[in-house]
C-alpha positions as CSV (number, residue, x, y, z in Angstrom):
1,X,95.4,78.6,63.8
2,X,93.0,78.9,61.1
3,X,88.9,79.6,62.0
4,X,86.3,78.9,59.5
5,X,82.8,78.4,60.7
6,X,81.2,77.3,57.5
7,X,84.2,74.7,56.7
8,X,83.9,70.9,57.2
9,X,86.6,70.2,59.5
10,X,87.4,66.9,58.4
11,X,87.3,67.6,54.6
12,X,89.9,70.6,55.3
13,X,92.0,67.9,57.1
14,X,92.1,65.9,54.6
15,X,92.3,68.2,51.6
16,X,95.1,70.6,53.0
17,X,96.4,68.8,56.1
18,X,95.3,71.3,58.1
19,X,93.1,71.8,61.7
20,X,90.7,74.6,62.0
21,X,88.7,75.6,64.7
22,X,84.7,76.2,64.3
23,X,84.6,78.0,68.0
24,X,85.2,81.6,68.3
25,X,85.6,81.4,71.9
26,X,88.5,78.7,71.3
27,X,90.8,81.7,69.8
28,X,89.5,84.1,71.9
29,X,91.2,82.8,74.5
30,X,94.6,83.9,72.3
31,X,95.9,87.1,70.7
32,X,97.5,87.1,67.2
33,X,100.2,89.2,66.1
34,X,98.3,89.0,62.9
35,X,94.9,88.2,61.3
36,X,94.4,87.0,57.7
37,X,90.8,88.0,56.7
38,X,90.2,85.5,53.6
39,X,86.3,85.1,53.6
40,X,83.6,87.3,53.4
41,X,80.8,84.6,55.7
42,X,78.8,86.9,57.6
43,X,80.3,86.2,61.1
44,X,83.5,87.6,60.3
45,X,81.8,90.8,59.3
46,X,79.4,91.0,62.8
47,X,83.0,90.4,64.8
48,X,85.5,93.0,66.3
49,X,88.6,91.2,64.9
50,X,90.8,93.6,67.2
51,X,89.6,91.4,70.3
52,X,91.5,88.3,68.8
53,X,95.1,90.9,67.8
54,X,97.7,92.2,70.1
55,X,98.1,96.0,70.1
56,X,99.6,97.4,66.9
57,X,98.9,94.1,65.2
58,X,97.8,93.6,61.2
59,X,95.0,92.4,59.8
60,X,95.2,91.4,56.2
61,X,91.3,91.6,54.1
62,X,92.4,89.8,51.0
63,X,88.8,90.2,50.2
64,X,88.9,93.9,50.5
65,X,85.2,93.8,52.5
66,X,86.3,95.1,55.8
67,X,85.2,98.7,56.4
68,X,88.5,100.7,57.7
69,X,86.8,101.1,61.3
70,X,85.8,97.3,61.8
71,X,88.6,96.1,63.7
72,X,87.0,98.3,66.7
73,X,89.4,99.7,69.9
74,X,92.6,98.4,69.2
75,X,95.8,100.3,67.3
76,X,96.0,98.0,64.3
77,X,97.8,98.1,61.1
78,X,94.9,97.3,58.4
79,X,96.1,96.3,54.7
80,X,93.9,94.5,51.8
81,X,94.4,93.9,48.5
């Protein structure tokens, strides 16, 4: 599942083949054993990515943005480069 709410939906089908969501409350209806953090848009930084993770999860900031506390309640495993 990939969530980007700044991408164009059909030009990232097209390009890469692949579907994205532009709903947050479409993949809050899942949990993810892990999270890949790969932009820095400004609603990724106002939301508590632990609410989309199972317990003990990881979250990958390839950016290296995410403060070490943003992931909120959740045991998580948090790694950037």
């Amino acid at each position: 599942m990939f969530f980007d709410p700044q991408a164009d939906k059909e030009e990232v089908m097209h390009e890469y083949g692949l579907h994205i969501s532009k709903d947050l409350a479409e993949l809050k209806e899942q949990r993810f054993e892990a999270v890949i953090h790969a932009v820095a848009h400004k609603e990724f930084m106002q939301t508590d990515l632990s609410s989309l993770m199972i317990r003990d999860g990881v979250l990958y900031d390839v950016k290296s943005v995410l403060p070490k506390k943003h992931c909120g309640r959740k045991t998580i495993n948090q790694t950037s480069l």
